[in-house]
C-alpha positions as CSV (number, residue, x, y, z in Angstrom):
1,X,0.0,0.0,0.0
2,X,2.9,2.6,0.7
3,X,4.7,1.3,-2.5
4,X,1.1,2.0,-4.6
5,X,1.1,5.9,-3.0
6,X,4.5,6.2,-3.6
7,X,3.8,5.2,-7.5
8,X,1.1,7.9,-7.2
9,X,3.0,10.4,-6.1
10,X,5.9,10.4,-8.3
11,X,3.4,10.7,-10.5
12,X,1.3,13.6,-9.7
13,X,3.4,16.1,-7.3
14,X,5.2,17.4,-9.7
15,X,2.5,18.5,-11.7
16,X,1.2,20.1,-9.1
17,X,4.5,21.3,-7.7
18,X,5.2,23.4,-11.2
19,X,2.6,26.2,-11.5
20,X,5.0,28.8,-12.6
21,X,6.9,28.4,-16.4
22,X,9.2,30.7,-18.0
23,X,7.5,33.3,-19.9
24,X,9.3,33.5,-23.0
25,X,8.2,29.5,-23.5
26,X,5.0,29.0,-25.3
27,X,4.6,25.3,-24.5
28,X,6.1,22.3,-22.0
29,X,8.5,19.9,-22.6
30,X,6.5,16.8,-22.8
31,X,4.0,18.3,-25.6
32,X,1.4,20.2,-23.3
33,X,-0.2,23.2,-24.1
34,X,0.6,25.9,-22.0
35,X,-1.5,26.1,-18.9
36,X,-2.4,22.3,-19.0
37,X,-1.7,20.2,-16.3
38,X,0.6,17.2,-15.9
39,X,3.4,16.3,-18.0
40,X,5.1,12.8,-19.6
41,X,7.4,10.2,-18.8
42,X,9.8,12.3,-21.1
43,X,10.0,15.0,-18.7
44,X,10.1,12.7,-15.7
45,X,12.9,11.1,-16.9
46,X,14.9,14.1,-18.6
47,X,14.3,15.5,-14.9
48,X,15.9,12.6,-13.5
49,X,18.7,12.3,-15.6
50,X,19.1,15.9,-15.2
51,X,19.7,15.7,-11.5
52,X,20.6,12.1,-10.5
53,X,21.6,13.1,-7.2
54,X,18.5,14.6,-5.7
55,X,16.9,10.4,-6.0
56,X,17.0,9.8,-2.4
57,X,15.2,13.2,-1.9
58,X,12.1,11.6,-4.1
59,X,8.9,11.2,-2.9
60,X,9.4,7.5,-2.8
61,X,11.9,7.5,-0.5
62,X,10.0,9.9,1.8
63,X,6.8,7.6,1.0
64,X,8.8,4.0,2.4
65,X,10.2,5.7,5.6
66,X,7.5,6.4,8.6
67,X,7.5,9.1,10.5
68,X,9.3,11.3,8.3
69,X,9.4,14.9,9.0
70,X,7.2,17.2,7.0
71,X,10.1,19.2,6.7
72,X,12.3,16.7,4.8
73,X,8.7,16.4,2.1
74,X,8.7,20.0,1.4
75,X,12.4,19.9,0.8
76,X,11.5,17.2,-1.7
77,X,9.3,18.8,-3.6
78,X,11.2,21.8,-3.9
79,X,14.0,20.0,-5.5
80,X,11.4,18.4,-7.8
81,X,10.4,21.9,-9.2
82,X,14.0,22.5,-9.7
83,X,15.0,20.0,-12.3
84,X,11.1,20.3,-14.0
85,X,12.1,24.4,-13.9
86,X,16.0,23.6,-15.0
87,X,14.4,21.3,-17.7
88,X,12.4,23.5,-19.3
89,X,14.8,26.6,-20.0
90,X,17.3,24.0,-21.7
91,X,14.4,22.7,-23.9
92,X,13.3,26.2,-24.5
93,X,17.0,27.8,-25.0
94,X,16.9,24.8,-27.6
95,X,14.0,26.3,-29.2
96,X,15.0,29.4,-29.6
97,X,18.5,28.3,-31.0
98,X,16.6,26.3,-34.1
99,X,13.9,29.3,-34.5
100,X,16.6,31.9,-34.8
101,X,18.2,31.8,-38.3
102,X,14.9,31.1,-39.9
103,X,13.1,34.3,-38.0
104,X,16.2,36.6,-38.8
105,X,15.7,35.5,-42.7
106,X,11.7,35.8,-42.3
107,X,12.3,39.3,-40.5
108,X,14.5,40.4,-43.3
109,X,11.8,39.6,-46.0
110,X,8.9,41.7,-43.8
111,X,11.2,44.6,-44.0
112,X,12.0,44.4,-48.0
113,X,8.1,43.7,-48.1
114,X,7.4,46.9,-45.6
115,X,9.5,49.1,-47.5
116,X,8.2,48.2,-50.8
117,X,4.5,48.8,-49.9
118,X,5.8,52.1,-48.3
119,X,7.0,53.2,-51.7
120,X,3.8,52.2,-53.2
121,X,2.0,54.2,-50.2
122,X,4.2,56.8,-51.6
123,X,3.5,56.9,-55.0
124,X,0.4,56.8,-54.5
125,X,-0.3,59.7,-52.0
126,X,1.0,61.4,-55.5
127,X,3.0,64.2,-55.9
128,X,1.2,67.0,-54.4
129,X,1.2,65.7,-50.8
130,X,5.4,64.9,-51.2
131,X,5.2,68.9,-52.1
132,X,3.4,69.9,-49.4
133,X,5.1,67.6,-46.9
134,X,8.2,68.8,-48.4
135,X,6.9,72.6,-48.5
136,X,5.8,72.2,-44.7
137,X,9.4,71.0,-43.7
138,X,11.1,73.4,-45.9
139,X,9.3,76.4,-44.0
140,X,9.8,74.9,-40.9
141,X,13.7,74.9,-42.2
142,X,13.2,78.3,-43.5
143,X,11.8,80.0,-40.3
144,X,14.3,77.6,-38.6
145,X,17.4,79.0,-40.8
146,X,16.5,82.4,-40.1
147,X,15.8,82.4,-36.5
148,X,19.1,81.0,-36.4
149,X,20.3,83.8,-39.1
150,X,19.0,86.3,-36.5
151,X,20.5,84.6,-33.3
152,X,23.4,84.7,-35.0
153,X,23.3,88.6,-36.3
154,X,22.3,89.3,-32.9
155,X,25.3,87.4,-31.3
156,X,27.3,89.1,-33.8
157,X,26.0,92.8,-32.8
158,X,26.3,91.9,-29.2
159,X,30.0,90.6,-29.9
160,X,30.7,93.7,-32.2
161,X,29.1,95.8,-29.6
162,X,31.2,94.6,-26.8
163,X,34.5,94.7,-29.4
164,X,33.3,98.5,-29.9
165,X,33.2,99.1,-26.3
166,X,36.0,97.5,-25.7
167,X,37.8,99.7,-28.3
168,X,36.4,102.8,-26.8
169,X,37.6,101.8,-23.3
170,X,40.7,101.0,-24.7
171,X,40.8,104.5,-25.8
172,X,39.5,106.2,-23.0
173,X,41.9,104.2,-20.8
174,X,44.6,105.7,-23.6
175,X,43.4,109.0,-23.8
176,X,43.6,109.2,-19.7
177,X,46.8,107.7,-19.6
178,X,48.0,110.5,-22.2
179,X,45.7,113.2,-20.6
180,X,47.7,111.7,-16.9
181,X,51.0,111.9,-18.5
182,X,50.3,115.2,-20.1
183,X,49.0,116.5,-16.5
184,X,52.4,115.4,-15.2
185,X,54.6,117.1,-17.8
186,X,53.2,120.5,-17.6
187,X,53.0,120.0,-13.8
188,X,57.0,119.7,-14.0
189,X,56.9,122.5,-16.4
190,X,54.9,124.8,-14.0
191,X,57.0,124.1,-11.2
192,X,60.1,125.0,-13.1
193,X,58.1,128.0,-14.2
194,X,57.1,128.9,-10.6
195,X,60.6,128.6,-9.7
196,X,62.0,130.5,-12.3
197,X,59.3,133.6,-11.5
198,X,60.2,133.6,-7.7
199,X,62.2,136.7,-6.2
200,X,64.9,135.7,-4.3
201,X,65.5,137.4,-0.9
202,X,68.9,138.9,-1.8
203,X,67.0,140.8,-4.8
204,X,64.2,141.4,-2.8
205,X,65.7,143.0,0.1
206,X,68.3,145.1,-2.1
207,X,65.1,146.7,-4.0
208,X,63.1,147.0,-1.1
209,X,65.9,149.1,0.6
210,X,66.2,151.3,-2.3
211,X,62.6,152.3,-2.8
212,X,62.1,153.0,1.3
213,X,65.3,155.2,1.0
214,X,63.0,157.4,-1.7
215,X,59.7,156.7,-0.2
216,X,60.6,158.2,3.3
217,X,62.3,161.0,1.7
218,X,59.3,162.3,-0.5
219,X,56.9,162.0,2.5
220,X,59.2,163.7,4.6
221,X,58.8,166.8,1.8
222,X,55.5,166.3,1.0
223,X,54.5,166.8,5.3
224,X,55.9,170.0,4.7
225,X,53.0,171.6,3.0
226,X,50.2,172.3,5.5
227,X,47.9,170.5,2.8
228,X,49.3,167.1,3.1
229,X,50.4,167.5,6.6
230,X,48.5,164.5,7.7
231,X,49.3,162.3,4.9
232,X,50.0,158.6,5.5
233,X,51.2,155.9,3.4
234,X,49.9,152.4,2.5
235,X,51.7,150.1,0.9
236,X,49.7,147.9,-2.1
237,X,50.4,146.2,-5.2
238,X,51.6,142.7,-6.2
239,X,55.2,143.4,-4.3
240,X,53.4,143.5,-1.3
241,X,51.2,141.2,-2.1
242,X,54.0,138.7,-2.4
243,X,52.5,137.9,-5.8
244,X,55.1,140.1,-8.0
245,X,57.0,138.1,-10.7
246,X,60.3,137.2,-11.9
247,X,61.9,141.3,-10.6
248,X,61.3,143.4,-7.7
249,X,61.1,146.3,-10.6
250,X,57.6,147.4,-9.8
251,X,56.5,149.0,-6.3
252,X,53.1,150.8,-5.8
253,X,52.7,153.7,-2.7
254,X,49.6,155.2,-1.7
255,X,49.6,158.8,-0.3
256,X,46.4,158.5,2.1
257,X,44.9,162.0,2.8
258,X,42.3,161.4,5.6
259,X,38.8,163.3,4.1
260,X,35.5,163.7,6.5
261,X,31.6,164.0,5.8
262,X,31.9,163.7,2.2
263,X,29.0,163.1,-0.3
264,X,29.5,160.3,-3.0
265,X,27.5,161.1,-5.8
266,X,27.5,158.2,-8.5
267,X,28.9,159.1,-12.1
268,X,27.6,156.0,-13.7
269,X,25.2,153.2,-13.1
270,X,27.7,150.7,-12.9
271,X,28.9,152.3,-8.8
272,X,32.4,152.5,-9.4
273,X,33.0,156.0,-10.2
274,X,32.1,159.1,-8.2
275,X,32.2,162.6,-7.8
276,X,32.9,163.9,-4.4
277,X,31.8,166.8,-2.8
278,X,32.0,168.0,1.3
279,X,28.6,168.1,3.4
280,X,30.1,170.2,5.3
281,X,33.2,172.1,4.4
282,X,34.4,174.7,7.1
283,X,36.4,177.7,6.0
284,X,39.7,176.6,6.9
285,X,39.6,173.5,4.9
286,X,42.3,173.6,3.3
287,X,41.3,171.1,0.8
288,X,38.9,174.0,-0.6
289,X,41.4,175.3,-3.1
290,X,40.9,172.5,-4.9
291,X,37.3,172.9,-4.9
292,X,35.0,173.3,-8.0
293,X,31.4,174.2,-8.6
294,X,30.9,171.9,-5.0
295,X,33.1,169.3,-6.3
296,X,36.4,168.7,-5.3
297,X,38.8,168.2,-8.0
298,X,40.8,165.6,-8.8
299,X,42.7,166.5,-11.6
300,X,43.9,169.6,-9.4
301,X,45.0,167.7,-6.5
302,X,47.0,165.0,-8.3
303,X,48.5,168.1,-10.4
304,X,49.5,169.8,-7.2
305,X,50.9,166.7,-5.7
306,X,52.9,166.2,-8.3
307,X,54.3,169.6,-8.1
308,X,55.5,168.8,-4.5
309,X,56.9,165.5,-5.7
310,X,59.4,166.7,-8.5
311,X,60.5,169.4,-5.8
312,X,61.8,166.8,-3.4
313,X,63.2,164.3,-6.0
314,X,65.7,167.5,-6.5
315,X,66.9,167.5,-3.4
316,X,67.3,163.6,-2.7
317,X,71.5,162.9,-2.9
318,X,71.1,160.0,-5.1
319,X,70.4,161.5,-8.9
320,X,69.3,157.8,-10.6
321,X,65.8,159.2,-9.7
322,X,63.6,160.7,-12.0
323,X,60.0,161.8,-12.6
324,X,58.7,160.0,-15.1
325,X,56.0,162.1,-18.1
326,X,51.9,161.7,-17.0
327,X,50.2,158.9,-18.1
328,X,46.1,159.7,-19.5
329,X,44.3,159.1,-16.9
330,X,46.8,157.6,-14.0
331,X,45.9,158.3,-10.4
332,X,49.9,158.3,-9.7
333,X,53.2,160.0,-10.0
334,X,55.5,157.6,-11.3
335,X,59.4,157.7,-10.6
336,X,62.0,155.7,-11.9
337,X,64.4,154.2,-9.4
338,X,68.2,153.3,-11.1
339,X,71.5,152.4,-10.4
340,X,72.6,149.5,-9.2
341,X,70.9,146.8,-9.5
342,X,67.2,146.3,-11.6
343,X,65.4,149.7,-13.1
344,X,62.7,149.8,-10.9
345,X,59.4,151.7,-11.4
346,X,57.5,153.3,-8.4
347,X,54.0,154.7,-8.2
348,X,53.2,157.1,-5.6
349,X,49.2,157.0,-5.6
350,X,47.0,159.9,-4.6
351,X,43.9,158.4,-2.4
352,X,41.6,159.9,-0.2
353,X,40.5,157.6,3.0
354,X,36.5,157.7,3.5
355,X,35.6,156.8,7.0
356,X,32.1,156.0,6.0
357,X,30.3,153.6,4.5
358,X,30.4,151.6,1.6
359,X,28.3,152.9,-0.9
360,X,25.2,151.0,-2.4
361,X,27.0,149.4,-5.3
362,X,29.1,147.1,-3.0
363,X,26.0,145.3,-1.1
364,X,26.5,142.6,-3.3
365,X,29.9,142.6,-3.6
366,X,32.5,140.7,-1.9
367,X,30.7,137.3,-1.6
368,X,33.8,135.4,0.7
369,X,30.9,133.7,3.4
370,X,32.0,130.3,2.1
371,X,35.5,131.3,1.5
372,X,37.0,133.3,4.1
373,X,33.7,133.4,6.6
374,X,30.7,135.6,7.1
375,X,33.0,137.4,9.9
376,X,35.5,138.7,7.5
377,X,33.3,139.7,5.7
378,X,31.3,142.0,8.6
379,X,35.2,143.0,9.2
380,X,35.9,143.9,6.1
381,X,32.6,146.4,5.4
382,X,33.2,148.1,8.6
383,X,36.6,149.5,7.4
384,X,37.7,152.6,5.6
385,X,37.6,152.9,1.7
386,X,39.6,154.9,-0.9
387,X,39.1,157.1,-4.0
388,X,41.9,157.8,-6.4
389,X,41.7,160.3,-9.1
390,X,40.9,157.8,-12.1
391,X,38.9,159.3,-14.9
392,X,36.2,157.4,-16.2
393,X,36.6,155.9,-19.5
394,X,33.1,156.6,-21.1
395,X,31.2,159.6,-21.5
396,X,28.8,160.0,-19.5
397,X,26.1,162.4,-17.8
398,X,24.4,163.0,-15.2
399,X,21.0,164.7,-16.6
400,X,21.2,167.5,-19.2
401,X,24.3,168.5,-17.7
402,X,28.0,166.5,-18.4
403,X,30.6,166.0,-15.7
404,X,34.0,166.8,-16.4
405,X,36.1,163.5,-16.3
406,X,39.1,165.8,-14.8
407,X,36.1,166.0,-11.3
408,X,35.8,162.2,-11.1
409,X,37.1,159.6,-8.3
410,X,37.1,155.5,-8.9
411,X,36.6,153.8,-6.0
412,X,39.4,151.6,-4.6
413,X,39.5,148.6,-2.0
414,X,43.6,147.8,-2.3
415,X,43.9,147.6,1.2
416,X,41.0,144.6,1.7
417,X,42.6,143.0,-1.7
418,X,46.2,142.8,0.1
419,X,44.7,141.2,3.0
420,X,42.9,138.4,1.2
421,X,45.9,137.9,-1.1
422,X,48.1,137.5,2.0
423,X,45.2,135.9,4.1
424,X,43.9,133.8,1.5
425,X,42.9,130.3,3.3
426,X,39.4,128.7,4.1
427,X,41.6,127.5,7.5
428,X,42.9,130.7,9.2
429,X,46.6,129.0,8.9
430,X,47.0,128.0,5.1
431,X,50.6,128.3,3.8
432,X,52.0,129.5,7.3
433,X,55.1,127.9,8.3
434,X,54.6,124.1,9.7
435,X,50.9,124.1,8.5
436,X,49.3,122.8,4.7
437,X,49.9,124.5,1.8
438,X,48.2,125.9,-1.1
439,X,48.3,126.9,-5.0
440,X,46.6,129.7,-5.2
441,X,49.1,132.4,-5.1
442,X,51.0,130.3,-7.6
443,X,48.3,129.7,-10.1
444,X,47.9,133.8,-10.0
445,X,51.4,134.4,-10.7
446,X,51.7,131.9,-13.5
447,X,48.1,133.6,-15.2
448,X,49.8,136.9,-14.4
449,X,53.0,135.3,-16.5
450,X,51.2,134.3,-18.9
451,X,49.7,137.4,-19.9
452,X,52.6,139.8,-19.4
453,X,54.8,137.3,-22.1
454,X,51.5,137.6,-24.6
455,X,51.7,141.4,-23.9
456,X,55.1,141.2,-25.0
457,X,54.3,139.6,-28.6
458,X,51.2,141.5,-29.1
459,X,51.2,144.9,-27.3
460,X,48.9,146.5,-29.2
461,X,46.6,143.9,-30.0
462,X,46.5,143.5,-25.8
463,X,46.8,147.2,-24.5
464,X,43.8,146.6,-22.3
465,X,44.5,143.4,-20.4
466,X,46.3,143.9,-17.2
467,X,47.3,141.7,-13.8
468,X,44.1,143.5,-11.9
469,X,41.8,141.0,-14.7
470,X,44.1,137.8,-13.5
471,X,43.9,139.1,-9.7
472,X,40.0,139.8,-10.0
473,X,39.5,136.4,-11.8
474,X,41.6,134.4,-8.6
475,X,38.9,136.2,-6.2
476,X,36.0,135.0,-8.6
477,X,37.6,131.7,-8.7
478,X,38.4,131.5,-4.8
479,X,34.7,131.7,-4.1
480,X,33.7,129.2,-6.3
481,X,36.3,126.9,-5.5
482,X,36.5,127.7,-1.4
483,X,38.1,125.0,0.2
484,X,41.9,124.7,0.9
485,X,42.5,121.0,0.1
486,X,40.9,122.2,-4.1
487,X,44.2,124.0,-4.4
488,X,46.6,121.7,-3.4
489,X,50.2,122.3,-4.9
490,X,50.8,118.5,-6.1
491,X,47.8,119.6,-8.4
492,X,49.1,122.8,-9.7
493,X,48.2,122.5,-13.6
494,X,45.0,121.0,-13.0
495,X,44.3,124.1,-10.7
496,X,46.1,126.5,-13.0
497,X,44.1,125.4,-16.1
498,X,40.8,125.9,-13.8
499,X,42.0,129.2,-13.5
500,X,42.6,129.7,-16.8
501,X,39.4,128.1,-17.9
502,X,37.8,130.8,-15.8
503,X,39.6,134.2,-17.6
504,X,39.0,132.7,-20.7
505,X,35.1,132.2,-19.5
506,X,35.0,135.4,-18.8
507,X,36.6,136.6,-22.1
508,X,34.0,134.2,-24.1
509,X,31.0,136.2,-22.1
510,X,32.6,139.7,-22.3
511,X,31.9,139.9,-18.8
512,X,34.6,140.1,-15.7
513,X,31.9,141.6,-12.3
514,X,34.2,143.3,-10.1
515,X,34.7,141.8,-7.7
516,X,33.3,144.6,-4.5
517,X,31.1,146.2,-7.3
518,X,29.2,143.5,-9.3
519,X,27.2,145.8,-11.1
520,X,31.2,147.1,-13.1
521,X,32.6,145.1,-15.3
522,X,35.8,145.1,-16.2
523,X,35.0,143.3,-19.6
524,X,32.5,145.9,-20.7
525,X,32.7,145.7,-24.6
526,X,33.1,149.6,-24.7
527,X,36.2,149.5,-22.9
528,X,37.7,146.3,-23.8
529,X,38.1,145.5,-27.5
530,X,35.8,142.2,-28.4
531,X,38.1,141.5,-31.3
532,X,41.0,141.7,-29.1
533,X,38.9,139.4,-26.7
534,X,38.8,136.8,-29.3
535,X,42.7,137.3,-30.3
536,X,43.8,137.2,-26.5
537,X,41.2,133.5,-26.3
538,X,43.1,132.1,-29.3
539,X,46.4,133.2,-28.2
540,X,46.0,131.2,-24.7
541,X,44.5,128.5,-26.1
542,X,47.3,128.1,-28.6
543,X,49.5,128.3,-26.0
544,X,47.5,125.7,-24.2
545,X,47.6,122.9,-26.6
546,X,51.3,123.4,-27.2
547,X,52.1,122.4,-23.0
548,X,53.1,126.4,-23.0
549,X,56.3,127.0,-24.6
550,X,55.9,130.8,-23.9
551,X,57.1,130.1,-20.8
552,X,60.4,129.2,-22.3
C-alpha cells in the first residue's frame, strides 16, 4: 500500500508542484499546451537524468520511511520543481536556438516587403502631398534658418558691440593715460616756471631798501606843505602782495589823505566812479582850493601833488631818480628808481580815506561767506575805503548837464585786496610755516605770466589786459572753488588750467563783475576790445595745446 502511494506520487506532485513556467516558452517539454496540467514520462525522466543526485530526496523514498518529517517532504518537492524548472529553460534555449536563423531570414523579408508597400503608399499619395510635406518642412527649415540667421546677427552685434566698447575703453583708458601723463609734464613745467618767477631774498631786500630810502624821503617833503600835513602811506600792489613776478622792478605807494563828511555822488550806473563833494566844508579847509562848482577836483590835486613831488626828488643825494612824463588818466606820479641793480618803477598814488560807508554798489559785492567766513566779511565792510583820481573811461552824464572827467574819483579797495591775497585760506593757517599749503598764489602768478609774455608779442593787439583781470578772476575763482584741500600744490596744472578756464570764461562772455562792485565790469565791450577778446582767447589757447612754450 505505501509502494502504490509512492507510485502515485511520483506521479502527480510534480505537476502540481510546477505552477510557474518561463514566460518566454509557449509550451512544456512533454508536448502540453501551455497552462495544461501534468506532463510525460519524457519530462520525468529528462528531470531525472538531469539531476541524479536529488533520488533519495524523491517522494518514494520519503513515501517507504515512517515518520518522516514534514520538513524533509517540502524539501523534496522543492527540488522536484528545480530540475522540471532547470528542464524546461534547456528545452526552451533549444528552441529558440533552431527558431533563430529562420526568423532573422523571415524578419528580413517583412522589411523588404514593408519598404516596398511604403513606396507604393508613396507613390500613390501622389505628388502633391510629397510637395506639401516637403513645402511644410522646408518652411519649418526656412523659419528655422532664419531664427538662427537672426541669433546669429544678434550674437554678432552683441560681440561687435562689446569689441566697440571695448575699443572705446581701450581709448578712453589711452586718452587718460595720455591726458595723466600730459598733467604730469606741464605739472613739472609749472614748477620750473614757478621757480624761475620767484624773487629771491637777496634781490628782494636790495630793492626793497632802495625804494624805502626814496619813499621816506618824498613824504618827509611832502609833510611840509600844511595840505598834506596829515598824509600817511599804505603800501599795495603785487610786491606786497608777495605775488610780483620774476623782478622786484615794480613798487606801488599810496599817499592817504584822511577826508571827513563827504557826499558820494555816482557818475555812472555801474557804482564805481564818483564825484565827491564836502557836506560840510568849514572855511579853513584847506582842501577847498581844490574845490570846483561843490566838487572837489581831482585832476587839481594830483596836479599839485605832483608839483611837491618833483621838488623833493631835486633834493634827494642819489640823482638815478627821476620823474617819469603823465600817463592819461593815472591816479599816480611815477618815478623811476636806477643804479645798481634792476630799473625799478614806483607809483606814488593819490587816495583819499573815506571813514564812511560803503556805498550801495558794494552790497552785493565781496561774496567770501563760504570762502574766508561771514565774519571777515562783517570786518571787512566796517573799514575805511579809498578814492583815487581815475577818470572814467566813457562819457557820461548826469542829466542834461556833463561831468568833467578831470572831477571824477574810482573807488578803490587795495587795502582789503592785500589782505585776502596775503590771508587767503578757508583754515585761518593756510601756507603758514609748519601748516598745509596751497596753489593759489602760484596759479595767480603763472596767469599773471602768462599774460605779461603775450603782452610782449602782441602789445597793441592786448593794451587793455592787465594783472588786476588775472587778480579779480583768482577772487572769482576763490569763491567758487573755497576750500583749501581744491588748491593743493601736487595739483598745480590742474588748478592753473581751472583758473585759466575761468579768464577765458570770462573773455568768451565779455563779462569780468568786479569783484566789491558786481554791477562794473571790467570786460565791458566799450572798454575792452571784443576782437581783441577773441585774439587774446586764441592766443591762450594756442599756448594751451602746445604744454606752454611761452614760458620758455
Amino acid at each position: 500500500m505505501s509502494q502504490k502511494k509512492a507510485a502515485v506520487g511520483a506521479g502527480h506532485l510534480p505537476a502540481r508542484a510546477t505552477p510557474v513556467r518561463p514566460a518566454s516558452c509557449g509550451r512544456t517539454a512533454g508536448g502540453k499546451a501551455k497552462g495544461q496540467r501534468g506532463g510525460g514520462p519524457e519530462a520525468r525522466s529528462n528531470c531525472a537524468s538531469a539531476n541524479p543526485t536529488d533520488a533519495h530526496h524523491s517522494p518514494a523514498h520519503l513515501g517507504e520511511k515512517d515518520g518522516a518529517a514534514h520538513r524533509d517532504r517540502g524539501d523534496g518537492i522543492t527540488g522536484i520543481r528545480r530540475c522540471t524548472v532547470a528542464n524546461e529553460v534547456i528545452l526552451t534555449k533549444a528552441a529558440r536556438g533552431k527558431d533563430t536563423v529562420p526568423t532573422k531570414a523571415a524578419r528580413g523579408k517583412e522589411v523588404n516587403a514593408g519598404d516596398k508597400r511604403t513606396d507604393a503608399t508613396m507613390v500613390a499619395a501622389g505628388v502633391k502631398g510629397k510637395n506639401a510635406n516637403n513645402t511644410a518642412d522646408g518652411n519649418d527649415t526656412g523659419a528655422r534658418v532664419a531664427a538662427a540667421g537672426k541669433e546669429t546677427d544678434h550674437a554678432k552685434g552683441k560681440h561687435a558691440n562689446k569689441d566697440a566698447s571695448g575699443r572705446k575703453t581701450k581709448a578712453a583708458a589711452a586718452a587718460g593715460d595720455g591726458e595723466v601723463g600730459r598733467e604730469r609734464d606741464l605739472n613739472q613745467v609749472l614748477r620750473a616756471v614757478i621757480e624761475d618767477l620767484r624773487i629771491r631774498s637777496v634781490e628782494r631786500s636790495q630793492a626793497s631798501r632802495r625804494v624805502n630810502v626814496v619813499v621816506e624821503h618824498l613824504v618827509r617833503q611832502i609833510k611840509q606843505d600844511p595840505i598834506f600835513d596829515s598824509i600817511d602811506t599804505l603800501t599795495s600792489g603785487s610786491y606786497y602782495e608777495r605775488v610780483k613776478i620774476f623782478e622786484p622792478n615794480e613798487f606801488d605807494i599810496m599817499i592817504t589823505v584822511p577826508v571827513e563828511r563827504v557826499a558820494c555822488q555816482e557818475v555812472d550806473i555801474e557804482g564805481a566812479f564818483y564825484c565827491i563833494g564836502f557836506k560840510r566844508c568849514p572855511r579853513d579847509n584847506l582842501l577847498n582850493r581844490f574845490v570846483c562848482d561843490g566838487l572837489l577836483s581831482a585832476e587839481k590835486m594830483l596836479c599839485h601833488l605832483r608839483k611837491l613831488i618833483i621838488d623833493a626828488v631835486k633834493l634827494l643825494p642819489d640823482s638815478n631818480v627821476k620823474v617819469l612824463r603823465k600817463k592819461p588818466g593815472s591816479p599816480a606820479v611815477t618815478l623811476e628808481i636806477g643804479g645798481d641793480g634792476v630799473l625799478i618803477s614806483l607809483d606814488m598814488v593819490l587816495a583819499l580815506k573815506v571813514k564812511q560807508s560803503w556805498p550801495g554798489s558794494t552790497i552785493n559785492g565781496l561774496k567770501i561767506e563760504e570762502w574766508l567766513g561771514t565774519k571777515v566779511r562783517t570786518d571787512f565792510r566796517r573799514k575805511h575805503f579809498y578814492l583815487v583820481p581815475k577818470q572814467q573811461p566813457l562819457e557820461t552824464t548826469e542829466g542834461a548837464q556833463a561831468l568833467s572827467k578831470k572831477e571824477m574819483w574810482r573807488i578803490s579797495f587795495s587795502h582789503i585786496e592785500k589782505m585776502m591775497i596775503m590771508n587767503h585760506g578757508n583754515m585761518k593757517t593756510c601756507c603758514e610755516s609748519g601748516s598745509s599749503k596751497c596753489c593759489r598764489k602760484s596759479c595767480l602768478k603763472l596767469l599773471k605770466r602768462l599774460i605779461e609774455k603775450l603782452k610782449e608779442k602782441h602789445p597793441r593787439i592786448l593794451a587793455d589786459v592787465c594783472s588786476y583781470h588775472a587778480k579779480t578772476t583768482l577772487f572769482h575763482a576763490c569763491v567758487q572753488r573755497p576750500k583749501d584741500e581744491m588748491w593743493r600744490p601736487e595739483d598745480l596744472a590742474g588748478c592753473f588750467l581751472q583758473l585759466l578756464d575761468n579768464f577765458t570764461d570770462h573773455l568768451k562772455r565779455a563779462n569780468l563783475p568786479h569783484f566789491f562792485i558786481p554791477t562794473y565790469n571790467l570786460f565791458d565791450g566799450r572798454t575792452f576790445d571784443t576782437k581783441n577778446s577773441i585774439r587774446l582767447r586764441h592766443f591762450i589757447e594756442n599756448e594751451r595745446t602746445k604744454n606752454f612754450p611761452i614760458f620758455g
